[in-house]
C-alpha positions in Angstrom: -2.1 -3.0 5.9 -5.7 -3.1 5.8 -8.0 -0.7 3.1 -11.6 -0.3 3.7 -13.9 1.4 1.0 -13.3 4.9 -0.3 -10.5 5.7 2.5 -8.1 7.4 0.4 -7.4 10.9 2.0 -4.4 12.6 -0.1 -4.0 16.9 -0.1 -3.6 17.3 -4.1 -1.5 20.3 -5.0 -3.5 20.8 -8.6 -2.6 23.0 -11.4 -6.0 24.9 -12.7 -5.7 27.0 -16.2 -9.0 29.3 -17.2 -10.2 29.2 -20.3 -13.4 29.9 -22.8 -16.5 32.4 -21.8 -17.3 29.9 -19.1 -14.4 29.9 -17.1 -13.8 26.4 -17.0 -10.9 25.1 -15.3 -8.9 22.8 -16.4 -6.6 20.5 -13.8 -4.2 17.7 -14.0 -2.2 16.2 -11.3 0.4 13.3 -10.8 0.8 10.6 -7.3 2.0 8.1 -6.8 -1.2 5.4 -5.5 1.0 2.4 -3.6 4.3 1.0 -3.8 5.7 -2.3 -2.9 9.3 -4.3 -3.0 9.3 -7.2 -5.3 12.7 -9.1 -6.4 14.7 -6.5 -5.0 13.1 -3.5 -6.6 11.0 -0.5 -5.6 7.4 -0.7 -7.8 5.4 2.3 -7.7 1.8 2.5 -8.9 1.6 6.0 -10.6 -1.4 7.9 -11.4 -2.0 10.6 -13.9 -5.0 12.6 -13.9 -6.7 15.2 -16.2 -10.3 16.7 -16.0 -12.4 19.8 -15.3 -13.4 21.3 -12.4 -17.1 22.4 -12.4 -16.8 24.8 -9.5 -17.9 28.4 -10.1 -14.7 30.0 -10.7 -15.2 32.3 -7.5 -16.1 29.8 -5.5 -12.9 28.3 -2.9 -14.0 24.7 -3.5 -13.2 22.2 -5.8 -15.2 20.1 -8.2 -13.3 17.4 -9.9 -14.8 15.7 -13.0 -12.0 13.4 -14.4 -12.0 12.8 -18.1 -9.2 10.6 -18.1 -6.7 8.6 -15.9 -3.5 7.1 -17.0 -2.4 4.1 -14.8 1.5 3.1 -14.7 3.7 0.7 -12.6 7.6 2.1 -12.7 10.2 0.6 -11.0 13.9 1.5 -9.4 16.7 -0.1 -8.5 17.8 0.0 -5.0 21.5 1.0 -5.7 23.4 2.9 -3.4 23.2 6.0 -5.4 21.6 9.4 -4.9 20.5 9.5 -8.1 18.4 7.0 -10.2 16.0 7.2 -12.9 12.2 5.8 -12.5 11.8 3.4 -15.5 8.0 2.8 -16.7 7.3 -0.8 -16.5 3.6 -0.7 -18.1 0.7 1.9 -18.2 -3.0 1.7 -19.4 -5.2 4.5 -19.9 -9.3 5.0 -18.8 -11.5 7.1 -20.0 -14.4 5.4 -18.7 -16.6 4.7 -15.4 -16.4 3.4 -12.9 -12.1 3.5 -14.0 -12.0 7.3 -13.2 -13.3 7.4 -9.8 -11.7 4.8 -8.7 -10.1 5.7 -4.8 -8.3 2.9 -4.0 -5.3 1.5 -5.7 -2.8 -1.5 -4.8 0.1 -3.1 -6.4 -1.2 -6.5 -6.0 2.4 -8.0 -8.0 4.9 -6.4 -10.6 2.6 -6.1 -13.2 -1.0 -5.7 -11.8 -2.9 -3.8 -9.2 -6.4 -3.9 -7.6 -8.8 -1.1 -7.4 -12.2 -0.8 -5.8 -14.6 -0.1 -8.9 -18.0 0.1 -6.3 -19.1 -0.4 -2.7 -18.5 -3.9 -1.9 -16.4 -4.4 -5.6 -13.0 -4.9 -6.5 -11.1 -5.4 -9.6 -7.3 -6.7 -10.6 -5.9 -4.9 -13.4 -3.2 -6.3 -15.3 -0.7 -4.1 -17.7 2.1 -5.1 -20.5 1.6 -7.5 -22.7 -0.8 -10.2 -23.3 -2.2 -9.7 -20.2 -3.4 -6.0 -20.8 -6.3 -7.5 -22.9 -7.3 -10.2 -20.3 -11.5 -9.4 -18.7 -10.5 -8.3 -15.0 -11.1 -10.4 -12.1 -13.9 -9.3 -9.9 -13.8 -9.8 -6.5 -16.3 -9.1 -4.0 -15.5 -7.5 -0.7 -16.3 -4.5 1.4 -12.5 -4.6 2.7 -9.2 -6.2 1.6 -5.6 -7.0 3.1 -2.6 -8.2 1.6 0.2 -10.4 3.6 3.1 -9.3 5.0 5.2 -9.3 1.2 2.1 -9.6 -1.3 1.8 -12.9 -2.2 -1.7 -13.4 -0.7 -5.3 -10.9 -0.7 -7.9 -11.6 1.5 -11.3 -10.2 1.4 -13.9 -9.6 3.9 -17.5 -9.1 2.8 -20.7 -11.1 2.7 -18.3 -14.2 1.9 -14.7 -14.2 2.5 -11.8 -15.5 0.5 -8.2 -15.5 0.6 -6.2 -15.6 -3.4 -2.7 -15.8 -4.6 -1.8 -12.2 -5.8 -0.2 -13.9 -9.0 -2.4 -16.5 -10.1 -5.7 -15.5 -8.2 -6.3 -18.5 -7.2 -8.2 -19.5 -4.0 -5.1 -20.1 -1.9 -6.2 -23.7 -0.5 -2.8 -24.2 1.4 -4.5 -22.6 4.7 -3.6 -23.7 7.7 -7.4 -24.5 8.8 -10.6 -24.1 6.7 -11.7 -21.3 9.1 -8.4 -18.9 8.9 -9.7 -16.4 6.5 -13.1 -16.0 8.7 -11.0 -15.6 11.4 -9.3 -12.6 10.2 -12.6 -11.1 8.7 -14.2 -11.3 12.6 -11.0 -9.8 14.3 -11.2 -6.8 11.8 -14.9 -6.6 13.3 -14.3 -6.5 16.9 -14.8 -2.8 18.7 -10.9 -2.7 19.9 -9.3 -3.4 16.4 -6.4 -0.7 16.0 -4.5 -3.0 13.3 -3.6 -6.6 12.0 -1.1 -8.4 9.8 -0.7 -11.8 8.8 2.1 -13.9 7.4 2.6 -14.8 3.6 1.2 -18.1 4.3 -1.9 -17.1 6.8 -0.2 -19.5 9.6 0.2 -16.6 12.1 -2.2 -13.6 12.9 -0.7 -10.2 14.7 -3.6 -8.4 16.4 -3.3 -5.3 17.9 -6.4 -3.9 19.4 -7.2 0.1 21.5 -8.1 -1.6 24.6 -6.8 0.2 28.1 -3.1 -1.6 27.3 -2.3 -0.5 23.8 1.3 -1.7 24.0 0.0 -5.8 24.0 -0.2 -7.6 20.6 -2.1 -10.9 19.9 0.0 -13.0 18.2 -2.6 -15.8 16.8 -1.2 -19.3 15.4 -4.0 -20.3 12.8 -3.3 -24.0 12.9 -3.6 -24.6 16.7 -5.7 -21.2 18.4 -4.8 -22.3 22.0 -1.2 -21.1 21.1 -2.2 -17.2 21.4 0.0 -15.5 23.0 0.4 -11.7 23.9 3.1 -10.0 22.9 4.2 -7.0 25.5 5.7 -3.6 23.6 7.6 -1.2 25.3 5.4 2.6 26.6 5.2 4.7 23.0 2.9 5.0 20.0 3.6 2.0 17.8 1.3 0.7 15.1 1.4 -2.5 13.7 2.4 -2.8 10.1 3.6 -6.5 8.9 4.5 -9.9 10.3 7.4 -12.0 9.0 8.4 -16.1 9.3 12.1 -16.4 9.9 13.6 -20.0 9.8 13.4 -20.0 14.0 11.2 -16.9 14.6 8.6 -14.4 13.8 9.6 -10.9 13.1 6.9 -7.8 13.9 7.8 -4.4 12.1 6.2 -1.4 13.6 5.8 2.3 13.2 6.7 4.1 16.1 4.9 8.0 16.4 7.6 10.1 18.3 7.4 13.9 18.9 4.3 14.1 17.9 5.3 14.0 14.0 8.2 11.8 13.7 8.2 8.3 12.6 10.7 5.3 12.9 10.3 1.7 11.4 10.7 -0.4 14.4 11.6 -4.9 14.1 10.9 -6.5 17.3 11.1 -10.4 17.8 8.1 -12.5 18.5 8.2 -11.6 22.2 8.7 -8.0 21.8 12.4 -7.6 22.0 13.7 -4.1 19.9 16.1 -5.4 17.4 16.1 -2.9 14.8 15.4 1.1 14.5 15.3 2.9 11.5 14.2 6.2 10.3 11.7 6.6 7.2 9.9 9.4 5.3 6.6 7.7 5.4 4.4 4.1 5.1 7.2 1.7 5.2 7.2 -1.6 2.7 9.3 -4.7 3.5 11.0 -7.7 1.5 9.7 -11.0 3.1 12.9 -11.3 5.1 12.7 -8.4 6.6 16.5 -7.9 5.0 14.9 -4.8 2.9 12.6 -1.7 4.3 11.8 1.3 2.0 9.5 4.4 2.6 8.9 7.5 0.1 8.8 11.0 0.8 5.1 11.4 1.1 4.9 14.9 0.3 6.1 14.3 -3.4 4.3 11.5 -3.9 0.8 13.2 -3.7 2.3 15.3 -6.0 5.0 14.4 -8.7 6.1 17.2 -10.6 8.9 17.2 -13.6 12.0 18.1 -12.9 11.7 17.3 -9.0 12.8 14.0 -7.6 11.4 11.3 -5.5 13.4 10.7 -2.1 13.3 7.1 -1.6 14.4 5.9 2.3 16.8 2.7 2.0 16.9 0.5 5.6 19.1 -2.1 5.6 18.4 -3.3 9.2 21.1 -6.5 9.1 24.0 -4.6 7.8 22.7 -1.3 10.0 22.9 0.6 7.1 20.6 3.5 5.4 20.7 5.9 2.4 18.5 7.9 0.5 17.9 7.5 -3.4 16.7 10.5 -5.4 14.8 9.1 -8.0 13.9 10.9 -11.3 10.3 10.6 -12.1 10.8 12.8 -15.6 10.5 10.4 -17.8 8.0 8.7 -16.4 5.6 11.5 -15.8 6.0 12.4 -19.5 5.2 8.9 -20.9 1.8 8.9 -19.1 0.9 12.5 -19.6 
């Protein structure tokens, strides 16, 4: 999944409360930012927001001026039960630019998360503990990526880079000097529709809006002569991670039907269907591929007390799904 600078686009259901001579209106609002598997648990990067809107109070638009942001990572179990309770794993609050217009937000591990802070800027917060006192780390990039299960970020920007999500280190175990630049120029070229890479940047999945949109590049970093295409079947599929097997590569897709309807869609390395799935919305993956989880997306823009959280469970080896629904009471409350 790639994110490029100030794309988030979210419809906010938001509560507004007059008050005073001048009218001012009040809002606050709850989402949920990202979310992510790690060690067999759901992580959710949860946002709380309160300001003012400075709108004229007969006017239709909105004017947001947030005063302050809470920032939280909860987690769930992925138990076979319809309903669980969102436990709050760490939050930190902002009152403070650039903090609280921040538009992007990713879980970059279980306990930090990466926001763009400017054009061309990103930071990685770290919450709980110790850690919650630790200077940011700055990293400079007009666009970033994660791997297929979050171990590595790569930026792309005047220089590029590719870090260890935990450590954030430079990640020197690349297969070739060259593979982060590589990635940085196919997110350039005019036919780019989407990419992935694997956890350890050995392999490249490139899918591009040429005339044959059903062909993905499949690009071994070590040895470039081993490109080969990868031939999907007619439909609208998208591209969303690449996974190293112990013999093969695994591709797992979005697939548009109707119009409105999506399925999560694992196809082998030379675009044989082995898995369908359904899912409520962006799907995340374990690094085996064992483990695929989407939220409903219309509650996370909005989290609300007392409703719950439907949380999609694919289990694509035992061809098994169920649907958790989460709690998010107690977690809401904690950061509000």
């Amino acid at each position: 999944m790639i994110y490029t600078s100030f794309n988030r686009v979210a419809v906010i259901s938001v509560l507004l409360i007059l008050f005073g001579a001048g009218c001012q209106r009040i809002y606050h609002y709850s989402m949920v930012q990202d979310y992510a598997l790690f060690d067999g648990q759901l992580y959710l990067l949860v946002q709380h927001e309160e300001g003012i809107d400075k709108a004229s109070p007969l006017s239709h638009s909105l004017a947001f001026h947030p005063t302050r942001r809470v920032i939280g990572i909860a987690r769930c179990r992925l138990d076979e039960k319809k309903d669980l309770v969102l436990e709050l794993v760490a939050k930190r609050e902002f009152k403070t630019e650039p903090y609280l217009s921040f538009t992007i937000a990713l879980l970059s591990s279980t306990n930090s998360f990466v926001v763009q802070t400017a054009r061309g800027e990103f930071e990685n917060i770290s919450l709980g503990g110790d850690k919650e006192s630790e200077t940011p780390k700055r990293l400079s990039a007009d666009r970033i990526m994660l791997s297929a299960s979050r171990k590595l970020l790569l930026g792309c920007g005047t220089w590029s880079w590719v870090v260890d999500t935990k450590s954030l280190l430079n990640f020197s175990n690349v297969p070739t000097l060259d593979s982060n630049l590589i990635v940085c120029a196919l997110l350039q070229r005019k036919d780019f529709r989407a990419l992935a890479f694997s956890d350890d940047l050995s392999v490249v999945a490139f899918q591009n809006w040429s005339t044959n949109t059903d062909t993905v590049e499949i690009i071994h970093m070590a040895d470039i002569a081993r490109t080969n295409k990868m031939a999907l079947p007619e439909g609208n599929f998208t591209l969303q991670s690449i996974h190293q097997l112990s013999t093969d590569w695994r591709l797992l897709f979005t697939h548009l039907k109707d119009g409105f309807k999506e399925d999560a869609v694992v196809f082998d390395s030379v675009g044989k269907e082995l898995a369908r799935g359904e899912i409520l919305g962006k799907p995340v993956s374990d690094a085996s591929l064992t483990t695929i989880v989407s939220i409903g997306q219309t509650q996370a823009m909005q989290l609300n007390p007392g409703e719950r959280l439907p949380i999609k469970v694919w289990l694509p080896n035992e061809k098994r799904q169920f649907t958790i629904l989460a709690d998010t009471s107690s977690v809401l409350k904690a950061m509000r």
